[in-house]
C-alpha positions in Angstrom: -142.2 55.5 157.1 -142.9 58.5 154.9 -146.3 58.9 153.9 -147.5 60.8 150.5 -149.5 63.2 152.3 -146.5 64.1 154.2 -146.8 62.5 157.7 -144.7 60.1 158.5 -146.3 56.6 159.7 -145.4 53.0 161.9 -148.2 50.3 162.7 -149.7 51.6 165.7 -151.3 55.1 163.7 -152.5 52.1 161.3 -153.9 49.2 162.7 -157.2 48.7 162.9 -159.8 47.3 166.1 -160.1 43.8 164.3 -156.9 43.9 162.2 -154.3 45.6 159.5 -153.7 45.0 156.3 -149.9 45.9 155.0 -149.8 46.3 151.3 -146.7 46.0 149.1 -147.4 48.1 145.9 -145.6 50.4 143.3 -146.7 53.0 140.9 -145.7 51.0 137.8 -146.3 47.4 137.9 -148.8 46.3 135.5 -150.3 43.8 138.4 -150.7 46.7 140.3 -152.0 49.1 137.8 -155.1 46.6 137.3 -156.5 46.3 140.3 -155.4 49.7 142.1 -159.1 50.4 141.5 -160.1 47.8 143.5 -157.8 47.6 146.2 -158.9 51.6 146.8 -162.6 49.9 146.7 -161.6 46.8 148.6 -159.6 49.0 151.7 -163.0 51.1 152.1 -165.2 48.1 152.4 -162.8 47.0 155.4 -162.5 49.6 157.2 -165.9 49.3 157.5 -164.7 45.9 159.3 -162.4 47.4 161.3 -159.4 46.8 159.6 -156.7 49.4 159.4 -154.9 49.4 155.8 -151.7 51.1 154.5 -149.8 50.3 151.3 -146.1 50.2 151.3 -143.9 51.1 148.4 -140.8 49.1 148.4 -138.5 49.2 145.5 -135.4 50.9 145.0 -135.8 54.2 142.8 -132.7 54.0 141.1 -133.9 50.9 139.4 -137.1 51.5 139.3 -137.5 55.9 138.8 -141.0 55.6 138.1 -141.6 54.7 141.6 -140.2 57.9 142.7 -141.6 59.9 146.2 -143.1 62.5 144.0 -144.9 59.8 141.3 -145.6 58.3 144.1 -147.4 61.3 146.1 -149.0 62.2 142.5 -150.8 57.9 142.1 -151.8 58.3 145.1 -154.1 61.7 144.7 -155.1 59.8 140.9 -156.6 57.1 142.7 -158.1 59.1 145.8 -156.0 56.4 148.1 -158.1 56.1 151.6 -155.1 54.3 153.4 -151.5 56.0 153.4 -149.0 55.3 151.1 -145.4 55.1 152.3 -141.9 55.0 151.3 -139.6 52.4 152.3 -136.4 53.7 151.3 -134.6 51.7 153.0 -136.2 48.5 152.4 -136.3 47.4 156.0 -139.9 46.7 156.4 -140.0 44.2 153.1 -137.4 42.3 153.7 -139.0 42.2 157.4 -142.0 40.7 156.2 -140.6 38.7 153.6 -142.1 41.0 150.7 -141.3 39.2 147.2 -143.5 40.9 144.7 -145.9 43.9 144.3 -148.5 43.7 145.2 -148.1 41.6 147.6 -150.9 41.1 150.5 -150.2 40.8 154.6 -153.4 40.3 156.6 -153.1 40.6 160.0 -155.7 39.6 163.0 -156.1 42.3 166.2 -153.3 40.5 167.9 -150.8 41.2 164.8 -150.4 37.7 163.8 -150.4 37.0 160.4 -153.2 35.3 159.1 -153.5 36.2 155.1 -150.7 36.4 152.8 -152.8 35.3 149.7 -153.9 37.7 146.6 -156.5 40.4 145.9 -158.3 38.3 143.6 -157.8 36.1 140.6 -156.6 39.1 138.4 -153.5 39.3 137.1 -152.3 42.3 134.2 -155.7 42.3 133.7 -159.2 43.1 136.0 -160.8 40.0 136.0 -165.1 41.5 136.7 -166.8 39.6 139.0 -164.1 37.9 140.5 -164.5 36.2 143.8 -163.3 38.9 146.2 -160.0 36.6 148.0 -159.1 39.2 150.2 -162.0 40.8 151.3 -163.7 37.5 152.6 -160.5 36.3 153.8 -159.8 39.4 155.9 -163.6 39.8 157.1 -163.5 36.1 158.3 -160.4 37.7 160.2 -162.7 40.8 161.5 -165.2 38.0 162.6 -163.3 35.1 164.1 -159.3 36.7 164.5 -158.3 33.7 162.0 -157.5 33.7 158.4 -158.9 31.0 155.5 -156.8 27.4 155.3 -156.2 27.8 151.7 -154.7 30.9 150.3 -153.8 31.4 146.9 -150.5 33.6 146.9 -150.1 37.0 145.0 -148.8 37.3 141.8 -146.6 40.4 140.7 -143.9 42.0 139.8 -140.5 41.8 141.7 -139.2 43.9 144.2 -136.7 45.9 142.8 -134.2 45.5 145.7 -131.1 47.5 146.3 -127.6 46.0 145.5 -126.5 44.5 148.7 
């Protein structure tokens, strides 16, 4: 897929030693808005793990213009985005993982299974501070052991703005 800073991007140039983290996000959903800050926080703290991120950027952009290539190029540079960003134009990848809402979280172990498709944390439209960090513990218990938690709590967000079929 296209990447914001121009390259273009599959799993292998992403995936990290002890796992990958696939992120389904846009540049205008309010559940994505409050905890972009985080997530850029979050992705740092596991690749010190070992774990490879990359966000993916799903909806159509004649529904949804504000999640155009070039807003999307320009959110990325706003919040200094350590992971690519890509474009799937096509929608291919989401409905290959099963992508319902962004953001929406796919943790995978070393071996590419899945093992995490839970939620950032328990903030919604608004940052909840101090809140248990889900998806960092979840995917460092997958750095550690190549297994993810029993219980996951699933992400909440906006749909994905799919194209007419």
């Amino acid at each position: 897929l296209k990447g914001t800073d121009g390259r273009t991007y599959n799993l292998a140039d992403v995936r990290g030693k002890n796992g990958t983290l696939d992120v389904f996000i846009c540049n205008h959903c309010p559940y994505v808005l409050a905890i972009v800050g985080r997530l850029v926080e979050e992705a740092a703290a596991l690749k010190a793990l070992g774990i490879g991120v990359i966000a993916v950027m799903p909806n159509d952009t004649a529904i949804s213009p504000g999640d155009s290539f070039d807003k999307m190029q320009a959110f990325a540079k706003e919040h200094a985005f350590p992971f690519p960003y890509v474009f799937d134009e096509t929608q291919s990848v989401a409905h290959a993982y099963g992508a319902v809402c962004t953001p929406d979280f796919f943790g995978f172990n070393a071996g590419d299974e899945l093992q995490y498709r839970g939620r950032l944390d328990e903030s919604k439209t608004t940052l909840v501070k101090g809140a248990r960090r889900d998806l960092y513990e979840a995917m460092k218990r997958v750095a550690e052991t190549g297994r993810g938690p029993e219980e996951q709590i699933a992400s909440m967000g906006c749909s994905i703005k799919w194209k007419a079929a």
